[in-house]
C-alpha positions in Angstrom: -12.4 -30.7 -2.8 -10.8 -27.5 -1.4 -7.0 -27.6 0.1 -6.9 -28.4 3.7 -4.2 -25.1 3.8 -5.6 -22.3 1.6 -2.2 -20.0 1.5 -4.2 -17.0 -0.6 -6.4 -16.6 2.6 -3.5 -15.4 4.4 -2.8 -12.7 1.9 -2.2 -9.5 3.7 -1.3 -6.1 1.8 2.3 -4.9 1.9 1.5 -1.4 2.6 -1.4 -0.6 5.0 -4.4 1.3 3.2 -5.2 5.1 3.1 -8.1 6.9 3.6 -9.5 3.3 5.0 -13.1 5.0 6.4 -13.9 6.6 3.0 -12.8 3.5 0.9 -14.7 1.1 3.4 -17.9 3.7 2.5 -17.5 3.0 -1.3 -16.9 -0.7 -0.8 -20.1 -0.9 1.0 -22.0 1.0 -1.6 -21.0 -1.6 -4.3 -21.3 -4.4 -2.7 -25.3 -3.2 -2.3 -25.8 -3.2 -6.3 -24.7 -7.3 -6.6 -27.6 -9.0 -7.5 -28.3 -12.8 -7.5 -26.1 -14.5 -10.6 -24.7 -11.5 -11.2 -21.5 -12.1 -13.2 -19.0 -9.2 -12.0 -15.6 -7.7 -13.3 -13.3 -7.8 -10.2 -10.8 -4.3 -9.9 -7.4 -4.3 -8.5 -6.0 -1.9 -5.9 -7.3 -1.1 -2.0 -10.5 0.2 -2.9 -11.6 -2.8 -4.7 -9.7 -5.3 -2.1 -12.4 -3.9 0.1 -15.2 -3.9 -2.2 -14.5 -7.8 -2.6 -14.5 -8.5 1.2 -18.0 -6.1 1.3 -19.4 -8.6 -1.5 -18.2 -11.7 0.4 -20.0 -10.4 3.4 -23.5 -9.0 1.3 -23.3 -12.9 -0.4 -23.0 -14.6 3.1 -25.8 -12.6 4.9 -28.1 -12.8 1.6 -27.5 -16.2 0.7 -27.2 -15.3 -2.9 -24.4 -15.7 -5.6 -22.0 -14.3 -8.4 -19.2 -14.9 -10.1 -16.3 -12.8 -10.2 -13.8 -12.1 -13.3 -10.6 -10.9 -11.4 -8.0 -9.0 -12.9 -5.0 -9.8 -10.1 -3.8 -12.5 -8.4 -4.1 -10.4 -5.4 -7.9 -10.0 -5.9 -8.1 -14.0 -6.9 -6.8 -15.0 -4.1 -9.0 -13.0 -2.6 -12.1 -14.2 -4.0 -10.1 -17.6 -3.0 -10.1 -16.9 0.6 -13.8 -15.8 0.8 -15.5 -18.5 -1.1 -16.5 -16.2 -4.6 -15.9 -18.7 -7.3 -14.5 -17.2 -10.0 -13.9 -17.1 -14.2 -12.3 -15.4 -17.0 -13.2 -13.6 -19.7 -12.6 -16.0 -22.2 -16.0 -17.9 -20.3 -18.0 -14.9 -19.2 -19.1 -11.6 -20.2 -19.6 -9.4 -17.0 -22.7 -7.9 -16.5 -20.6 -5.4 -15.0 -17.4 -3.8 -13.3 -16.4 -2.2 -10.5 -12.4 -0.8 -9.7 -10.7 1.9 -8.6 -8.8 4.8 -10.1 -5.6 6.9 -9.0 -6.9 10.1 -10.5 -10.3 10.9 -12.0 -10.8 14.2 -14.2 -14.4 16.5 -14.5 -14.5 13.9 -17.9 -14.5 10.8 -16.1 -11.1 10.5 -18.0 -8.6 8.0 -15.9 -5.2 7.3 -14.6 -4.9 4.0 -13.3 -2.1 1.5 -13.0 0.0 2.0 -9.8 -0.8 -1.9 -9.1 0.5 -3.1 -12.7 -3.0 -4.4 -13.3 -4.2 -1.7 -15.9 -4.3 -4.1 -19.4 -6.4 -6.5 -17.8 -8.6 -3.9 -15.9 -9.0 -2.4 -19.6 -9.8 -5.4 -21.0 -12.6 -6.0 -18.3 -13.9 -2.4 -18.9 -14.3 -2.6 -22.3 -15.8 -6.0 -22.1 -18.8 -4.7 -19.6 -21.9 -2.8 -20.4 -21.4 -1.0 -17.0 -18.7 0.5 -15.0 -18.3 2.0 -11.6 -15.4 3.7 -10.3 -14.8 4.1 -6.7 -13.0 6.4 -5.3 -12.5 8.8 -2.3 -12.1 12.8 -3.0 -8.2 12.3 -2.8 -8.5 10.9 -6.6 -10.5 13.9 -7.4 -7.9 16.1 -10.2 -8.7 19.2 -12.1 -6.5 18.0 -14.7 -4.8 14.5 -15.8 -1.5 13.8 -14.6 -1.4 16.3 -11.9 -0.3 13.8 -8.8 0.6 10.5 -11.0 2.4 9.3 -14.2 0.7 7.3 -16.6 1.7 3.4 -16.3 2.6 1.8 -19.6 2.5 -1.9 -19.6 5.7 -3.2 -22.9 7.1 -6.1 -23.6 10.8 -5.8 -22.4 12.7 -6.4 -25.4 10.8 -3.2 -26.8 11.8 -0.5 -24.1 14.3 1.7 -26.1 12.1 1.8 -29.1 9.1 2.4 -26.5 11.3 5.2 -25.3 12.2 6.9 -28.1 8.6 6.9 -29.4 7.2 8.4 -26.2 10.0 10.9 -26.3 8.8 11.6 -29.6 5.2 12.1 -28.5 6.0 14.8 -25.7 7.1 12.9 -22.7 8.5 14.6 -20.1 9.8 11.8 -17.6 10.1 8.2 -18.4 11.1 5.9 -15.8 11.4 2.1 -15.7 9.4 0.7 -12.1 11.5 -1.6 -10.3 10.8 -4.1 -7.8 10.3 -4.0 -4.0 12.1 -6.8 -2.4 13.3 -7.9 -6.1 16.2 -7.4 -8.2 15.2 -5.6 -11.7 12.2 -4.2 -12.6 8.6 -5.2 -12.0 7.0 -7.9 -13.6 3.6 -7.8 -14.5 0.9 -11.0 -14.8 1.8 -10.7 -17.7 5.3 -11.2 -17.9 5.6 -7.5 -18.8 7.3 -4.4 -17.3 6.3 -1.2 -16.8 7.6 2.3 -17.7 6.0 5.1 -15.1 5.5 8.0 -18.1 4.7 11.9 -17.3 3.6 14.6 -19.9 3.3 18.0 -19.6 0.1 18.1 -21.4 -2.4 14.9 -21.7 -4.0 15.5 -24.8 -7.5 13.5 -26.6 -5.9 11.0 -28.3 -2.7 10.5 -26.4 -4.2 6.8 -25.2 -4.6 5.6 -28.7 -1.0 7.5 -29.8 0.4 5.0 -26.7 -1.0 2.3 -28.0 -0.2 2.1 -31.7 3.8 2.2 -30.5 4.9 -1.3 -31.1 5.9 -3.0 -27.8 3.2 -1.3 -25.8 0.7 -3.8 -24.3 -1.6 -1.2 -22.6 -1.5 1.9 -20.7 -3.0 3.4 -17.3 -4.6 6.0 -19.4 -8.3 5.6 -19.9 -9.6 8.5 -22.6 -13.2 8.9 -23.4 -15.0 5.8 -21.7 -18.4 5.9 -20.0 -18.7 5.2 -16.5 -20.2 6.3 -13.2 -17.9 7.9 -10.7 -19.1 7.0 -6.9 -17.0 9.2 -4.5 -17.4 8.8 -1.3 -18.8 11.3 1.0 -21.2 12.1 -2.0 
């Protein structure tokens, strides 16, 4: 039985999207490699937002199926409002994943995170045989770090030995992200915050010297992962 008043299918963004033409390209493009059964890893952010609503559409028109593994409420609800049902990871193994990125380096190295959703968009990743990232040219970067900070996801009571620590490992700017229309800082899924981290340098290795601080749950920095980049216009 489904609620006679779905709330999540009136779930609108906050902040209108950018670079809407070239992200709607991308979104398309994705949503023509779901295949019947297909068991997918949902990404958070605009791009993917659109990529779900361009799956919706493809599963409608083609009369076929998948399940989704979402990694926001935002993208739930989502999958809510269109009909996708939906499972977690402690179920299903995806067959693969799709998400955005806020920069992307010649490597295929990452930054990701300005939604908050980066542990459980890592988790998904590493979980899946397969990964696409979609992006538009904006996200394009010579270098790491050049436009963004890397998000760290901590527990709270661990952010002044977080902070000391990344101090310790070279960090230029630490800053704590507060809320929008909240008191205090952002909360995660999780029940996490999240310190907004620059470095002068991003070295090999600086993801796993993040992650062995205690207190860190995950960071926004992907190192050394195989994917497959689709830009659009390309």
């Amino acid at each position: 039985m489904r609620w006679h008043h779905n709330l999540a299918a009136l779930l609108e963004r906050s902040q209108p999207i950018t670079n809407l033409e070239a992200k709607q390209e991308v979104a398309n493009r994705i949503a023509g490699e779901v295949k019947d059964r297909d068991v997918i890893g949902f990404g958070s952010g605009s791009t993917s937002l659109l990529a779900v609503q361009a799956i919706g559409a493809r599963l409608r028109e083609q009369r076929i199926s998948c399940i989704a593994i979402p990694t926001s409420f935002e993208i739930a609800f989502a999958c809510s409002a269109l009909g996708i049902p939906t499972a977690s990871l402690i179920e299903l193994k995806p067959d693969w994943v799709f998400d955005g990125a806020d920069e992307v380096d010649p490597k295929g190295d990452l930054i990701k995170g300005r939604g908050g959703a980066m542990f459980r968009e890592k988790l998904l990743i590493d979980s899946s045989p397969r990964t696409f990232i979609l992006v538009d040219r904006s996200k394009l970067v010579s270098k790491l770090g050049e436009r963004f900070a890397i998000p760290i996801e901590i527990h709270p009571e661990a952010i002044n030995l977080v902070n000391a620590h990344l101090t310790e490992l070279g960090a230029s700017e630490i800053q704590l992200r507060l809320g929008v229309k909240k008191d205090g800082p952002v909360i995660t899924e999780n029940g996490n915050i999240i310190l907004d981290v620059r470095f002068k340098e991003i070295a090999p290795g600086l993801e796993q010297s993040i992650k062995s601080i205690v207190g860190v749950i995950e960071s926004g920095l992907f190192q050394g992962r195989t994917i497959e980049t689709i830009v659009a216009g390309a």
